[in-house]
PLY file of the C-alpha trace (Angstrom):
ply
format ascii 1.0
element vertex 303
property float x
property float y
property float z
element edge 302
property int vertex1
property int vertex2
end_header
130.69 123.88 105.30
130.04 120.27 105.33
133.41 117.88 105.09
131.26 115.02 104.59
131.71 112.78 101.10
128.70 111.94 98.97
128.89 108.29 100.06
128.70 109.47 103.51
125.85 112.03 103.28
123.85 109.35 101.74
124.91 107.13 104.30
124.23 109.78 107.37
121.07 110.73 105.46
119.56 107.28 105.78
120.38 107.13 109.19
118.83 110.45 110.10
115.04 109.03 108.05
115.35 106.35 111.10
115.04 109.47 113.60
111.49 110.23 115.54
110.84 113.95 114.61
111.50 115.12 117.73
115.23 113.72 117.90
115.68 115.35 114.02
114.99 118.72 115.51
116.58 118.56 118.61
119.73 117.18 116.66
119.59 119.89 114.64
119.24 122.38 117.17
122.45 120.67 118.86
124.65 121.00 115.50
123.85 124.53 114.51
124.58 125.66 118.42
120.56 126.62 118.35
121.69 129.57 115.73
119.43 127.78 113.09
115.76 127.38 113.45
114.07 124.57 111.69
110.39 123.79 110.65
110.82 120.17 109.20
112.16 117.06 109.08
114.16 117.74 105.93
115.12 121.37 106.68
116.41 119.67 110.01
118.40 117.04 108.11
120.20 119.33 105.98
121.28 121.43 108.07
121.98 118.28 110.08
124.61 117.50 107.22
125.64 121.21 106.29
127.10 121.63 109.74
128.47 118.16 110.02
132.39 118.28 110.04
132.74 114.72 109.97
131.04 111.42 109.00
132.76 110.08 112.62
131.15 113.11 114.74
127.45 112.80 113.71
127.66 108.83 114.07
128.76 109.97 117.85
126.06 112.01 118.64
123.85 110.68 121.78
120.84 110.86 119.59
122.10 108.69 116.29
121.54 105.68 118.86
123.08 102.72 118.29
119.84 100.51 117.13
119.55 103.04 114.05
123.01 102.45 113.10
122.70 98.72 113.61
119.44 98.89 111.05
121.21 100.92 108.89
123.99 98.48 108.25
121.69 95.92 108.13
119.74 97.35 104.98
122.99 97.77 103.21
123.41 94.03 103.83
126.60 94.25 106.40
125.80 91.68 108.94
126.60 92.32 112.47
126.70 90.35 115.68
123.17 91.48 117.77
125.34 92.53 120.69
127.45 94.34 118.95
128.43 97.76 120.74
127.43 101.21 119.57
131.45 102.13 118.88
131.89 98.71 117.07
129.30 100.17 114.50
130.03 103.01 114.20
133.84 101.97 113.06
131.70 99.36 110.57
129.89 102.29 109.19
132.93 104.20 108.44
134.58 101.31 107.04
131.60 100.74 104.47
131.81 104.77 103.53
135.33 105.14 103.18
135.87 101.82 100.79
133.50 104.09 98.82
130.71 102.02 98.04
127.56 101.08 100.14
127.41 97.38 100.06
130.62 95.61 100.91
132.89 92.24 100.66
131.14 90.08 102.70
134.51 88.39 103.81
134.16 90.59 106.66
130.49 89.63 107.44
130.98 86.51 109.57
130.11 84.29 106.89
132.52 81.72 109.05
129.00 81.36 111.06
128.04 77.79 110.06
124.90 78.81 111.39
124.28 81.04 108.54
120.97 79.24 107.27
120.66 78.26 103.48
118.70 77.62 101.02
117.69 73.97 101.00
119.29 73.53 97.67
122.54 75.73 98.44
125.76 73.64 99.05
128.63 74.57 101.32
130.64 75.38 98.69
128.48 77.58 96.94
127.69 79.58 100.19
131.26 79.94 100.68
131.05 81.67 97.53
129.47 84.53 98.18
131.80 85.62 100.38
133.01 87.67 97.69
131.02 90.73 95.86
133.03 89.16 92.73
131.91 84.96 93.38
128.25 86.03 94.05
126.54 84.97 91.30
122.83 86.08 91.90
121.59 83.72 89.04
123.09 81.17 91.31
121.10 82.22 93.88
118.00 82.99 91.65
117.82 78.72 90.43
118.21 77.74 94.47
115.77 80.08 95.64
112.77 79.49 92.58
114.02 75.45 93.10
112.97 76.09 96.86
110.29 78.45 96.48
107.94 76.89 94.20
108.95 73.21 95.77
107.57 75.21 99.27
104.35 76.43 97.56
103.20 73.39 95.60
103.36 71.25 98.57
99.87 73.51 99.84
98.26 72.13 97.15
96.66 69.16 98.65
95.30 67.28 95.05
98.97 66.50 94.71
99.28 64.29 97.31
102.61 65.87 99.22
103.22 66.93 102.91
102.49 70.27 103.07
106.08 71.87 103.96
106.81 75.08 106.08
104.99 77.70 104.40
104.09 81.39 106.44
105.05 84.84 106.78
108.25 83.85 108.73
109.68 84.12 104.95
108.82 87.31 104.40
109.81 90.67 105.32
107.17 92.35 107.74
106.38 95.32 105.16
106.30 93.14 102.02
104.12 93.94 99.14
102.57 91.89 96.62
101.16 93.05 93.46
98.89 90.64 91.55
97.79 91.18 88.45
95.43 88.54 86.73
94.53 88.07 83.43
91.78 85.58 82.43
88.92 87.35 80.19
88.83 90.65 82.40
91.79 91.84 83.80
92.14 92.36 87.91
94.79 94.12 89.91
95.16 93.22 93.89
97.94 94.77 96.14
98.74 93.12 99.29
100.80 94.39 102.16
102.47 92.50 105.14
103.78 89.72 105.61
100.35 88.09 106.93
98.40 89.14 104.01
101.12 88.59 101.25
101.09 84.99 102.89
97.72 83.98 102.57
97.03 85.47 99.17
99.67 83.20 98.06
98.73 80.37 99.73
95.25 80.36 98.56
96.65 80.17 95.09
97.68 76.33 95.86
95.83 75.59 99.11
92.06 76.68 97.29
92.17 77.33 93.97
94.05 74.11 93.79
96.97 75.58 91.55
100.62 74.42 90.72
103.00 76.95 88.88
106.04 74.99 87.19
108.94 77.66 87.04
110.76 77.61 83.53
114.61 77.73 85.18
116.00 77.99 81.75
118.13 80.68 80.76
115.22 82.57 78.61
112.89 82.11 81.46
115.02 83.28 84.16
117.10 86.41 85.35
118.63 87.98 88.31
120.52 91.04 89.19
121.96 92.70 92.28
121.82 96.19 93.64
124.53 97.40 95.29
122.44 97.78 98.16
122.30 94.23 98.84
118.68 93.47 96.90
118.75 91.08 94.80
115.71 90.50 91.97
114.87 87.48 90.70
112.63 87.46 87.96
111.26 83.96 86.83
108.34 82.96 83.63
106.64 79.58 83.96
103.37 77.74 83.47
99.91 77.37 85.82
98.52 74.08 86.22
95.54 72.23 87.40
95.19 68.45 87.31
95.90 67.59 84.23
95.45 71.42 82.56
97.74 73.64 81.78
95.83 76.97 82.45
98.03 79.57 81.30
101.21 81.12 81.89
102.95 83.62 84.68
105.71 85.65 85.28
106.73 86.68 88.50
109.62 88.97 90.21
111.12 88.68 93.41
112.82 91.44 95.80
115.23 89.02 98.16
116.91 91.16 100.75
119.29 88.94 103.63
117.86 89.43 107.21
121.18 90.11 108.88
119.42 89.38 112.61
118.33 85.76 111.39
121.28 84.10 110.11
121.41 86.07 107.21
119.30 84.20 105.71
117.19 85.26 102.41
113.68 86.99 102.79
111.37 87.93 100.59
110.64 92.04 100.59
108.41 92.29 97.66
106.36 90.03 94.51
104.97 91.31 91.24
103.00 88.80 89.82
101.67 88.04 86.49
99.32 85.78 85.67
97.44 85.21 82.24
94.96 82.70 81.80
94.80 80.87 78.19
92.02 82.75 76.87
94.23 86.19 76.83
97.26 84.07 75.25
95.76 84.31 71.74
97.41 80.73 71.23
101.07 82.20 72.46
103.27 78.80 73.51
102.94 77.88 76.74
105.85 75.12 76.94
108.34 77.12 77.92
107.10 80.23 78.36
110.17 83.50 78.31
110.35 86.34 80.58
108.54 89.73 78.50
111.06 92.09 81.39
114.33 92.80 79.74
117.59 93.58 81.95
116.69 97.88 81.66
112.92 97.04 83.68
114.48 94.87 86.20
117.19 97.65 86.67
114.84 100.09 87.34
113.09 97.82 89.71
116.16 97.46 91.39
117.13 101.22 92.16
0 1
1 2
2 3
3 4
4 5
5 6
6 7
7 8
8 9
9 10
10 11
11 12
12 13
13 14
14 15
15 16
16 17
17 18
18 19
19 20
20 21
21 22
22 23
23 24
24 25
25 26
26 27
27 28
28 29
29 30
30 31
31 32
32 33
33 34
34 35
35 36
36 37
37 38
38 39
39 40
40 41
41 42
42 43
43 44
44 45
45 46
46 47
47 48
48 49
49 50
50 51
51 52
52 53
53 54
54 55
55 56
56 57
57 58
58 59
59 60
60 61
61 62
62 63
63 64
64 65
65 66
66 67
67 68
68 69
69 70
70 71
71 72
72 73
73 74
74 75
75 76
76 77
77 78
78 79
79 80
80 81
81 82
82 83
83 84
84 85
85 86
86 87
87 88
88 89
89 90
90 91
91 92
92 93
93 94
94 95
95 96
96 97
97 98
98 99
99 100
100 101
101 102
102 103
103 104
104 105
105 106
106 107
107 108
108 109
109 110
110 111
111 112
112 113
113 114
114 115
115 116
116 117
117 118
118 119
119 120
120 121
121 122
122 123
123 124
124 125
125 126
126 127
127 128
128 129
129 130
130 131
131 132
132 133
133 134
134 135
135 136
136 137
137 138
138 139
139 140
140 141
141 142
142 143
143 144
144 145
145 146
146 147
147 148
148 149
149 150
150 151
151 152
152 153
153 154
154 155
155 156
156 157
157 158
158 159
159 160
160 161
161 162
162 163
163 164
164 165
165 166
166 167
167 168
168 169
169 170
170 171
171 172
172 173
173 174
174 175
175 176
176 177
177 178
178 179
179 180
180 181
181 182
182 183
183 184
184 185
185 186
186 187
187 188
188 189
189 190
190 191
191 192
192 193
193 194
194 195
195 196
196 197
197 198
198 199
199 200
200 201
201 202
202 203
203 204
204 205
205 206
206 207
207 208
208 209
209 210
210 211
211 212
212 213
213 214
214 215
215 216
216 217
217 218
218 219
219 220
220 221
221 222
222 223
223 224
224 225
225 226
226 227
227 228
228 229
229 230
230 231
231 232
232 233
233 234
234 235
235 236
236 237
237 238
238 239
239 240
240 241
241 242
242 243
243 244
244 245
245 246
246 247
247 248
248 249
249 250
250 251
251 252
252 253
253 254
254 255
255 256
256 257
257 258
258 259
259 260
260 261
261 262
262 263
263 264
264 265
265 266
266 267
267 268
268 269
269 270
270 271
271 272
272 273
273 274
274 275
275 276
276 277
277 278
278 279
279 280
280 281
281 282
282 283
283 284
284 285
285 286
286 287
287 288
288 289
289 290
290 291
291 292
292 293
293 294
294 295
295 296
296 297
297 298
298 299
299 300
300 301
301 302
């Protein structure tokens, strides 16, 4: 009975996981004429999208309010302006289903804002760049972001003499996780959630235990894919430091996800990190150390 596509009942189906349980039934109730009762949330969105006619119709509905729509875009990396009304989005939305694909040319996404923010290292024309889906380059992006990231991180470290620079859980997303996993004679796992937390852990890697990782941005000790959801995974090997020691080596991945209500700027949504301390090297070489994740892991990291 449903005339909706399969890019659009994945599309509606995200929206509806925004919806309080209470709106998911009531919707429901609404659709089916109150022929059709439901115990669930999930019983409530499929029959939500079995009786849908069209994509247009449900995006209508007083309940699919216009903030869910607005977040929804937003995930799938389509930036729009805050004050942007509900029927604005909802002619967005059906834009981004019927081209067929959920994440977009970003021609369209106001990238004319100079006020976009960048990354320190990013140059006008390489922002420009992205405007397309075909001139992004996220290995571009990867090089800027480790450049600024680990230039950011270092600077805590106070044995090396800098001014600390803007460090804090404004660059993160609010839910991001951290997963830590530490090598160096026993082996210890940590998993940190929130921006708050996933901010300090990392800090007190530099700040107290006095530690400086030096990225390897070469092309064996780098990679970076994109989703076509808009998250983009940068995956980077390098070495650990202090004073004059090299301590071992670590390989880290980052989730990067544009927040679309902050300039579109780059955040961070999740880290797994690696670390392995000499002693569990077994005299592997530490110069330059490569990435162990091949292109397949980071795939599945990205879906």
């Amino acid at each position: 009975m449903s005339g909706l596509s399969e890019t659009e009942r994945a599309g509606c189906k995200k929206i509806l996981k925004f919806m309080s349980k209470g709106d998911l039934l009531s919707l429901s109730h609404t659709v089916t004429n109150k022929m059709i009762v439901v115990e669930n949330t999930t019983e409530a969105m499929e029959t939500i999208l079995s009786f849908t006619l069209n994509a247009e119709e449900l995006l209508r509905r007083k309940k699919v309010l216009r903030d869910l729509i607005f977040k929804y875009l937003a995930q799938e990396g389509v930036v729009m302006p805050p004050n942007s009304e509900k029927h604005q989005l909802v002619k967005r939305t059906l834009e981004l289903w019927s081209s067929g694909k959920d994440m977009v040319d970003e021609s369209h996404l106001g990238e004319k804002d100079e006020t976009r923010k960048r990354l320190p290292t990013e140059t006008v024309s390489e922002s420009t760049n992205m405007k397309d889906e075909v001139g992004f380059d996220p290995l571009v992006l990867g090089q800027q972001f480790c450049q600024w990231f680990f230039q950011l991180l270092n600077s805590q470290n106070l044995s090396l003499g800098q001014q600390p620079q803007d460090w804090g859980p404004h660059h993160f997303w609010p839910d991001v996780k951290l997963c830590l996993l530490s090598r160096a004679g026993s082996e210890q796992m940590e998993d940190f959630l929130g921006a708050e937390l996933v901010s300090l852990r990392l800090l007190a890697l530099t700040r107290e235990e006095r530690l400086l990782l030096s990225p390897n941005l070469e092309p064996h000790g780098l990679r970076a894919l994109a989703s076509p959801h808009g998250l983009v995974l940068v995956a980077v090997a390098g070495t650990i430091h202090r004073d004059e020691a090299c301590l071992g080596i670590f390989e880290q991945i980052f989730g990067l996800i544009r927040s679309p209500l902050e300039n579109n700027s780059w955040k961070i949504k999740f880290i797994n990190l690696k670390i392995r301390g000499k002693d569990a090297l077994g005299g592997t070489e530490m110069a330059a150390p490569t990435l162990s994740y091949n292109s397949t892991e980071l795939q599945f990291l990205c879906n």
